[in-house]
C-alpha positions as CSV (number, residue, x, y, z in Angstrom):
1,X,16.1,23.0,-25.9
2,X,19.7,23.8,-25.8
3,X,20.7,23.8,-22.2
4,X,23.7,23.4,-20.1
5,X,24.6,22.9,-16.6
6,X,27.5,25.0,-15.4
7,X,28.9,26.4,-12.1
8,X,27.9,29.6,-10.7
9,X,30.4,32.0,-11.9
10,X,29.9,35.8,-13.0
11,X,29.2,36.2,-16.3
12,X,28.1,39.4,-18.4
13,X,28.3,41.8,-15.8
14,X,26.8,39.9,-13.2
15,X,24.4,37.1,-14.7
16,X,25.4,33.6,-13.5
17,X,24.4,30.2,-14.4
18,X,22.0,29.5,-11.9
19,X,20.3,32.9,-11.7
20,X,20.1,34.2,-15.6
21,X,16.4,33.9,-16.8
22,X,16.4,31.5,-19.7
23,X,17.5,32.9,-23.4
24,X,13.6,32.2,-25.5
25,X,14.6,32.6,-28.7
26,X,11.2,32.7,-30.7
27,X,11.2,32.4,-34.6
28,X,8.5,33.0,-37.5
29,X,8.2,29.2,-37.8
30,X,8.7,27.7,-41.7
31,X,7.8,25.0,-43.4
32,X,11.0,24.7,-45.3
33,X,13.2,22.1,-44.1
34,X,16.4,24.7,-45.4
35,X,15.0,27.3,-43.1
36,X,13.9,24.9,-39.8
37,X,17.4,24.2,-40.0
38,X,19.0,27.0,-40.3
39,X,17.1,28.8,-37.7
40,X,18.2,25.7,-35.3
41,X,21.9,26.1,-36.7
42,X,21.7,29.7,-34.8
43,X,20.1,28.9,-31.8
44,X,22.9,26.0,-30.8
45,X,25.5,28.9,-32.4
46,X,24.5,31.1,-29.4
47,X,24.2,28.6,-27.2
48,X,27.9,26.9,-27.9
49,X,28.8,30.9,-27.5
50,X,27.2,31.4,-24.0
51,X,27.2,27.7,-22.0
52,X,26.3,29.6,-18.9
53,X,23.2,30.4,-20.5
54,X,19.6,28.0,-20.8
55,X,18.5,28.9,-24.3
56,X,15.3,27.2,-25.9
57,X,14.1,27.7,-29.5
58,X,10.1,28.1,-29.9
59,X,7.8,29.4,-33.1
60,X,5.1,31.7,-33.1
61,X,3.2,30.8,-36.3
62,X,3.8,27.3,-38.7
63,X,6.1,25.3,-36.2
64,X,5.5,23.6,-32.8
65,X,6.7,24.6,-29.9
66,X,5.2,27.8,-29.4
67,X,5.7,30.4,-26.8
68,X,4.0,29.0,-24.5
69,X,4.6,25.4,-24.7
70,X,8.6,26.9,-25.1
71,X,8.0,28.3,-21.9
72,X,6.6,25.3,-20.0
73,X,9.1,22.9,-20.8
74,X,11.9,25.8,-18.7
75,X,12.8,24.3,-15.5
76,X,9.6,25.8,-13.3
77,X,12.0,28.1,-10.8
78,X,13.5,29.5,-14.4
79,X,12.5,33.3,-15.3
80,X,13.1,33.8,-19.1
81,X,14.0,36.8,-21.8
82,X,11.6,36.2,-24.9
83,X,13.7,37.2,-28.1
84,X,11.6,37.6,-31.1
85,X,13.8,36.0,-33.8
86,X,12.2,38.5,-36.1
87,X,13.7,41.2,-38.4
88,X,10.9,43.8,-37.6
89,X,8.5,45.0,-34.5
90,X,4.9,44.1,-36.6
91,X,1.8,42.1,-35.2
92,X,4.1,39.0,-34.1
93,X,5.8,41.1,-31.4
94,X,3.6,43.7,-30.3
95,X,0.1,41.7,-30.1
96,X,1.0,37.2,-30.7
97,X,5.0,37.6,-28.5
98,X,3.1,40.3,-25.9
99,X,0.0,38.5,-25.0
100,X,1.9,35.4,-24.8
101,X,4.5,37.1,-22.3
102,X,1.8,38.8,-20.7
103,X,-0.3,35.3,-20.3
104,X,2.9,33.4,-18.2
105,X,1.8,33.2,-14.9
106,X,4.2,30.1,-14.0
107,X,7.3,32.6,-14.0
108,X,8.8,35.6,-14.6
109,X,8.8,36.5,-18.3
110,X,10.5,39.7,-20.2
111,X,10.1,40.5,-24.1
112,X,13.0,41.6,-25.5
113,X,13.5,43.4,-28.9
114,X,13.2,42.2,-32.7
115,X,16.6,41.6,-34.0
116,X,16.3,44.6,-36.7
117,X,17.0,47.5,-37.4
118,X,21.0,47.0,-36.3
119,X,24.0,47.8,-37.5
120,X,24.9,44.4,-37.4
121,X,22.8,43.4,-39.6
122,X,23.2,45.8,-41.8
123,X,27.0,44.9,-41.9
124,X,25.8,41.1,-42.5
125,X,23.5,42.5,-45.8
126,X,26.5,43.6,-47.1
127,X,28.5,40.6,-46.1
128,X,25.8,38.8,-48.4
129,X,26.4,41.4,-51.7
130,X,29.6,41.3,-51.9
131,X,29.6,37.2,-51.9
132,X,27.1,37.9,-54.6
133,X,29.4,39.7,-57.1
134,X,28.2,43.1,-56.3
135,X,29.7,45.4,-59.1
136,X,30.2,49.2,-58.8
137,X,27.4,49.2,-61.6
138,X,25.0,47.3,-60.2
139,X,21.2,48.6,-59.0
140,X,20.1,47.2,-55.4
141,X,16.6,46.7,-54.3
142,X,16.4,45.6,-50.6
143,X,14.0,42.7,-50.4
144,X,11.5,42.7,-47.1
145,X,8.9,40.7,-45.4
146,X,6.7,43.4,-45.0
147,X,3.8,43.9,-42.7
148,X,0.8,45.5,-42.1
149,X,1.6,47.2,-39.0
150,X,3.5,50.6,-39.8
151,X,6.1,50.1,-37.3
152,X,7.7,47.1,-38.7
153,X,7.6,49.3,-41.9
154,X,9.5,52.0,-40.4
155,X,12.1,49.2,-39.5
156,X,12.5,48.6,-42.9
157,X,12.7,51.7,-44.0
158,X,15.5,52.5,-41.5
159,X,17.7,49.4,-42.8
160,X,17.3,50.6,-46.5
161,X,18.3,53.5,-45.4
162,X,21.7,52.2,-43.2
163,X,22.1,49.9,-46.1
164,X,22.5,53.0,-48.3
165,X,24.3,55.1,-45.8
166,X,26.7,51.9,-45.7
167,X,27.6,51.1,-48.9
168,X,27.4,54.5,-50.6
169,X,24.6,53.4,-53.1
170,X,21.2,54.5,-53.4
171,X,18.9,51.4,-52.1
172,X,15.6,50.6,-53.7
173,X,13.1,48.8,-51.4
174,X,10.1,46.4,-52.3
175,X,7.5,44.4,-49.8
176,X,6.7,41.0,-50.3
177,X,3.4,41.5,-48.6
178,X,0.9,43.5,-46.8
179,X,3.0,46.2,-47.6
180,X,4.0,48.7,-50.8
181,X,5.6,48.8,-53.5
182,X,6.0,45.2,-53.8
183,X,9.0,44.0,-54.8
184,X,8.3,42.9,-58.0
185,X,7.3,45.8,-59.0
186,X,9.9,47.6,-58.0
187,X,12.3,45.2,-59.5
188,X,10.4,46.6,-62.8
189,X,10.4,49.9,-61.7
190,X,14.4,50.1,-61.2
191,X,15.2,48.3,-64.3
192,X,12.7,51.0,-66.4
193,X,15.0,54.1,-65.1
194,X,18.5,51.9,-65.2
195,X,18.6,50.4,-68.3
196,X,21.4,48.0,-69.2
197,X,22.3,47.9,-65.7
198,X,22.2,44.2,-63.1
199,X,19.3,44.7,-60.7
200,X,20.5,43.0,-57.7
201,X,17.9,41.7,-54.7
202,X,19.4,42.1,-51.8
203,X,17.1,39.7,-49.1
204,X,16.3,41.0,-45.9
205,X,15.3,37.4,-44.9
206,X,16.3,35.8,-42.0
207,X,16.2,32.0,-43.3
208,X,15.4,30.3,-46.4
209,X,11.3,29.6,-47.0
210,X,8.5,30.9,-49.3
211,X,9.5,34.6,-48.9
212,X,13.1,33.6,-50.1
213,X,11.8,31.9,-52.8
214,X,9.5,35.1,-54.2
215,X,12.5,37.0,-53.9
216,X,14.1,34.5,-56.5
217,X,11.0,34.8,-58.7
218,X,11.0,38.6,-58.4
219,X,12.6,39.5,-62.0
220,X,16.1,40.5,-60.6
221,X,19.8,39.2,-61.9
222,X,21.0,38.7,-59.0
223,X,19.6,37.5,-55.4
224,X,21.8,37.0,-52.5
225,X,21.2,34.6,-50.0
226,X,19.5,35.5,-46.4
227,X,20.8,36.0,-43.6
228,X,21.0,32.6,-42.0
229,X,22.1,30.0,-44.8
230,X,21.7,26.0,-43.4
231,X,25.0,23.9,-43.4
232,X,27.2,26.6,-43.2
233,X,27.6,28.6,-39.3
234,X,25.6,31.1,-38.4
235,X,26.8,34.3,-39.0
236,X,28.6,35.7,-35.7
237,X,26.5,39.6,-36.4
238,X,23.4,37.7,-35.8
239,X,24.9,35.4,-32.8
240,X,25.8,39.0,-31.4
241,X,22.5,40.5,-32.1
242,X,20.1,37.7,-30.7
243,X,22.4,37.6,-27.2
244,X,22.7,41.7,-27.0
245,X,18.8,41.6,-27.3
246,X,18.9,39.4,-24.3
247,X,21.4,40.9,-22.4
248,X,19.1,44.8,-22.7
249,X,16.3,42.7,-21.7
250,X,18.0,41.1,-18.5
């Protein structure tokens, strides 16, 4: 838990150090020691960014804490905003995040939003192509988690579609699960009808893991890195993102 012990004093339009409901920041969970650690690394960023805040770091799949055992170890008296630290609104959110919120009976408990779609983080996909070496040439196929249930992929859809509306390109988009096309086939797919052309994966990943690594096994030139990369900071778009969630929530 990242926690801090302040004065009262008014902060973001009214929410103080002693009354604001913790910050729960609730991630996949990986069993990469690259990703653990970068989705740490962005936790204590928005916690060194908002002192006045309590902010705890739980899992809902892979990793220990969980939700609940998250919430449990919050001062008893302390409400909290659950913050799916999740790219899309699938299953995690809407059935494993909302039973769990809906199960609290200790203390008040609000869910807040998944991170995605934003503008944000559509600025921070960029961000990520142009560090790549993105050439004017270059074909882009927007790398995803995917999910089974159709709202997360109408999330994705909807960042593939600011991601195109951004950068003036047309923006290919392939699933790395439960979801279709896959990406590796639509790595195939775009090189077929652009030949002689870089296909470049763009990954629409928040940390490094097994999703990041299909991505690099996909067929493409070029992969960027996700969004959260470990030993470097976290990127202030997400910071923003993760306490703007919050703050709607509050």
């Amino acid at each position: 838990m990242y926690g801090h012990t302040a004065t009262p004093t008014r902060q973001n339009g009214g929410v103080t150090a002693q009354t604001s409901p913790a910050l729960v920041g609730i991630a996949h969970g990986t069993s990469s020691p690259h990703g653990q650690a970068a989705v740490a690394g962005l936790m204590r960023a928005v916690a060194d960014a908002h002192p006045e805040l309590t902010v705890a770091l739980g899992f809902v799949d892979v990793q220990h804490p969980d939700t609940s055992e998250t919430l449990a170890a919050l001062q008893p008296s302390r409400s909290a905003v659950v913050v799916p630290l999740l790219l899309s609104a699938g299953y995690h959110v809407h059935v494993d995040l909302t039973d769990a919120v809906r199960a609290e009976t200790v203390r008040q408990v609000v869910l807040g939003s998944a991170l995605g779609p934003d503008d944000r983080l559509i600025a921070l996909l960029r961000q990520r192509l142009d560090e790549a070496g993105l050439a004017d040439d270059d074909v882009v196929v927007l790398a995803v988690a995917g999910s089974s249930d159709a709202r997360a992929v109408a999330d994705c859809r909807a960042v593939a579609a600011g991601l195109a509306a951004a950068s003036g390109r047309v923006i290919a988009l392939g699933f790395l699960s439960a979801a279709r096309p896959p990406l590796a086939c639509m790595v195939t797919r775009t090189r077929i009808e652009n030949p002689g052309r870089r296909i470049v994966a763009s990954s629409y990943l928040l940390a490094p893991g097994y999703f990041q690594g299909l991505v690099e096994k996909s067929g493409a030139d070029v992969v960027t890195r996700p969004l959260l990369v470990p030993d470097e900071p976290a990127p202030l778009y997400l910071v923003d993102v993760v306490v703007s969630r919050y703050l709607s929530a509050v």
